[in-house]
C-alpha positions in Angstrom: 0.0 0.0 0.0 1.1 3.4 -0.3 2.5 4.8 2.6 0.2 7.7 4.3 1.9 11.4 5.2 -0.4 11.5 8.0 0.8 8.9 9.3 4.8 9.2 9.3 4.6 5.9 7.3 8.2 4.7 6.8 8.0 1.5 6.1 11.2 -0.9 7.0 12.9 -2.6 4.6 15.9 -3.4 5.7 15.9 -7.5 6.7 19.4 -6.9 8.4 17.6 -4.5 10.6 14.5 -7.0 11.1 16.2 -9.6 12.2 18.3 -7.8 14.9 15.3 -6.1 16.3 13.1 -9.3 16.9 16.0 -10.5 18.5 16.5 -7.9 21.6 13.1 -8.8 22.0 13.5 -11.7 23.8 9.7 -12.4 25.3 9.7 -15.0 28.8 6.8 -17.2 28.7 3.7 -15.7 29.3 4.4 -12.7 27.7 3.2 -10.7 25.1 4.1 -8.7 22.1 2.6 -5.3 21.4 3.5 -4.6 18.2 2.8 -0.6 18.2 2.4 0.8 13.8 3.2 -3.0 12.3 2.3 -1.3 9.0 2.8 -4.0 6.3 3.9 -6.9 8.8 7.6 -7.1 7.9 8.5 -7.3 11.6 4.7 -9.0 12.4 5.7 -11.6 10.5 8.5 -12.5 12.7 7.4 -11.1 15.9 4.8 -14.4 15.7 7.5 -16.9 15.5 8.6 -16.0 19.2 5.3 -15.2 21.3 1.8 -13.6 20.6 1.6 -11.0 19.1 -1.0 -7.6 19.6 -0.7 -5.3 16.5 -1.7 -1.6 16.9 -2.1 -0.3 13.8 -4.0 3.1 13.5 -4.2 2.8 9.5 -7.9 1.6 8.8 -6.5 0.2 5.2 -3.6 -1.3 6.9 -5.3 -3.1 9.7 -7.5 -5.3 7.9 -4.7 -6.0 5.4 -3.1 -7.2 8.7 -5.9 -9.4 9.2 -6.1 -11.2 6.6 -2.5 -12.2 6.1 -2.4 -13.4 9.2 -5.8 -14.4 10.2 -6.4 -15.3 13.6 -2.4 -15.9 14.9 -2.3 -12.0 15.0 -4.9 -10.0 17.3 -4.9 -6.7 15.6 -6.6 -3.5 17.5 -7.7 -0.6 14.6 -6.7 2.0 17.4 -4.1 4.8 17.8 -1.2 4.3 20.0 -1.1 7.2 22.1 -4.7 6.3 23.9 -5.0 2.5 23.1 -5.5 0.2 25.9 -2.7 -1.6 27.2 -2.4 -5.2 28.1 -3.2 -6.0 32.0 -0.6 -8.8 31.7 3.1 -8.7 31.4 3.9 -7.3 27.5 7.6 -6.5 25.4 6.3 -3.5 23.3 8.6 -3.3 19.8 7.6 -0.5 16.8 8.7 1.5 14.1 7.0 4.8 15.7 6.1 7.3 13.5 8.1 10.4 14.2 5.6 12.9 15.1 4.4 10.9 17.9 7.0 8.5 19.0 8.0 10.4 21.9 4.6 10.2 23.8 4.2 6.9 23.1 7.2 5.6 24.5 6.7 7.8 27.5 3.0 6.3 27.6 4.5 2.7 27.5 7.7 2.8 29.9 5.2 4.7 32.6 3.3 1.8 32.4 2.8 -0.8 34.8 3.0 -4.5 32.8 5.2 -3.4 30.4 9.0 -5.5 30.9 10.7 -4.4 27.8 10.5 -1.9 24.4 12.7 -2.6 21.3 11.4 1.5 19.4 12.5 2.9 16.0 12.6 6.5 16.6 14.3 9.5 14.4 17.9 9.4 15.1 17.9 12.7 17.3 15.3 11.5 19.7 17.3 8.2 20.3 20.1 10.4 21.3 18.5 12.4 23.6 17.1 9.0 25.5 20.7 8.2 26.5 22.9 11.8 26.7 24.4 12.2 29.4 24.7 15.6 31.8 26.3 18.1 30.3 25.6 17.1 26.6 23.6 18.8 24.1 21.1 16.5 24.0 20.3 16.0 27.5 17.4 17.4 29.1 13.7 16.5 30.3 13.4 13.6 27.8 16.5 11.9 29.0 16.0 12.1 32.8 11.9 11.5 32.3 13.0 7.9 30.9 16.0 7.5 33.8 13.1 7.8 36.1 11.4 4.3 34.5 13.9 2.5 32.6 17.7 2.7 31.5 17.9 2.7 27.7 20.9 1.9 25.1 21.5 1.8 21.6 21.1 -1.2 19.3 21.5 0.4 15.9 21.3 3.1 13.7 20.1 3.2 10.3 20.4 5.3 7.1 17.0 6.5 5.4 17.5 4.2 2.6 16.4 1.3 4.9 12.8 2.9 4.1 10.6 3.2 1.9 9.9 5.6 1.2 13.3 7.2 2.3 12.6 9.7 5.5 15.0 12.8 5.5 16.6 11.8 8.6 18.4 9.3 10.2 16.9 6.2 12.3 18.1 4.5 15.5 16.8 1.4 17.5 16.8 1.7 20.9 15.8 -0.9 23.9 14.5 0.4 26.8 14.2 -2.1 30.6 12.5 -1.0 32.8 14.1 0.1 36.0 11.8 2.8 38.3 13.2 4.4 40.8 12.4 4.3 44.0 11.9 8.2 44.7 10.0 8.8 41.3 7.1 10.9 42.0 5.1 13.2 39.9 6.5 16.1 41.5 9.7 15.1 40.4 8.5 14.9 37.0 7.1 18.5 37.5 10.4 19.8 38.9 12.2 18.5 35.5 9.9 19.6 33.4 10.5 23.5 35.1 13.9 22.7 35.7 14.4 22.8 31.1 11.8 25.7 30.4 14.3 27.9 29.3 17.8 25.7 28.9 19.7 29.1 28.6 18.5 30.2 31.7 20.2 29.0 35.1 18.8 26.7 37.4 17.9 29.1 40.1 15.9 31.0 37.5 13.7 28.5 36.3 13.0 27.1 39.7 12.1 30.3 40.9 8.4 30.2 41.7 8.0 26.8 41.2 5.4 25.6 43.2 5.9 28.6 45.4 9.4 28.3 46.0 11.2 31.9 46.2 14.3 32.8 44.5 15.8 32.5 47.8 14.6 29.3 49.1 16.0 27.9 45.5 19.1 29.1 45.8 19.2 27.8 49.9 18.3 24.2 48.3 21.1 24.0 45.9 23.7 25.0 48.6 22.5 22.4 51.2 22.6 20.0 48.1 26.0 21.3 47.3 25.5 22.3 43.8 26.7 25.8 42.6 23.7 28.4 42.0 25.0 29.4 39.1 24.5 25.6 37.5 22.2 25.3 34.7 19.7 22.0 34.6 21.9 20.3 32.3 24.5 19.9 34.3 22.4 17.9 36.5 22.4 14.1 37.0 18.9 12.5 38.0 19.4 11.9 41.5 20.9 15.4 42.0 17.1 16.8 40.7 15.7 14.4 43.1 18.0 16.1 45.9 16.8 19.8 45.4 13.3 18.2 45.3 13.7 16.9 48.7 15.8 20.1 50.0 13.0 22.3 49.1 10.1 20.4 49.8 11.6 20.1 53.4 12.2 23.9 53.5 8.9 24.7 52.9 7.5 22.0 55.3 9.8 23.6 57.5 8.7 27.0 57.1 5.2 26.1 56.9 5.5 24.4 60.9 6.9 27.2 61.4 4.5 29.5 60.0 1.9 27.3 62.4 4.0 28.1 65.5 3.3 31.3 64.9 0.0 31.5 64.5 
């Protein structure tokens, strides 16, 4: 079929690249596969020689193509990834995401609960901002959202001529496990998300007035945390964000007791 602009249709086909994919995918028994955009079944196809398989395919002409090539070994769900339901069992998500919405998806999936692996296609640039490290150009809210579920690592990358038709960037594969830490919290997420409104801007700035906080009381955090005020949020690791959490969620629990005391 032809492949849709709507869509981000880029359809793989590159065997080299099949082949290693399914392979990091590496179901346990009683797992399933969640197959997120199978498009024409090129990875489908072998996807259902190692568990079941649960295509997602938002294409309405696509999905029933699915159907009927692979009748009732493949459970296929006309839906669209980014609100789909998930299994309730334990699931290995794999995909060649479309570029305009791979990154909500994969944050959809690693948040999830059953989920214990994802094998993702993603443009090139996106794949590099899952695994920068502080300091780097490409490090910032996307990075340290996925260090709070999972640890993620490179498999491949590949040239646009592995598509058809050809996209205008690069492609990498990346496989995500989970691994949620133990102080992730939505408030954490909220402080990271603050922390890179304006990358240009330091630290202090951007955490000023968040949730209340004062200038003052964000630059008080950072020095009981022993990090330099004049630090921008790239230069922090994860656990370091989670620090100046803590420091200034306990000054202000502090100040509010205090507050009480004096009333």
């Amino acid at each position: 079929m032809k492949p849709k602009k709507r869509f981000g249709q880029h359809f793989l086909r590159n065997r080299g690249a099949v082949e290693k994919i399914v392979a990091a995918v590496e179901p346990q028994p009683g797992e399933v596969i969640v197959e997120i955009g199978p498009g024409e079944g090129v990875l489908t196809e072998k996807l259902l020689e190692i568990a079941p398989v649960i295509a997602i395919e938002i294409d309405r002409d696509l999905a029933p193509a699915l159907k009927i090539r692979f009748g009732e070994r493949l459970e296929v769900r006309n839906e669209d990834a980014l609100d789909a339901p998930l299994p309730e069992q334990p699931y290995r998500a794999v995909g060649n995401l479309p570029y305009n919405v791979g990154t909500p998806i994969l944050r959809r999936v690693i948040a999830d609960t059953h989920w214990k692996r994802a094998v993702f296609m993603l443009q090139k640039e996106v794949a590099d901002r899952l695994i920068a490290k502080p300091g780097e150009e490409d490090y910032g809210y996307l990075t340290l959202y996925t260090q709070v579920y999972a640890r993620a690592k490179r498999l491949m990358t590949l040239e646009p001529k592995s598509f058809y038709p050809p996209p205008k960037v690069r492609s990498a594969v990346v496989v995500l496990e989970p691994d949620l830490k133990p102080f992730a919290s939505s408030e954490l997420l909220d402080l990271l998300s603050t922390a890179f409104r304006m990358r240009r801007k330091t630290l202090v700035n951007n955490l000023s007035g968040w949730r209340g906080a004062t200038r003052d009381s964000v630059v008080a955090a950072l020095t009981a945390a022993g990090i330099d005020e004049r630090i921008r949020a790239e230069e922090l690791s994860l656990e370091q964000f989670e620090l100046v959490r803590k420091t200034i969620h306990h000054r202000d629990t502090e100040k509010d007791g205090e507050h009480k005391e004096t009333l």
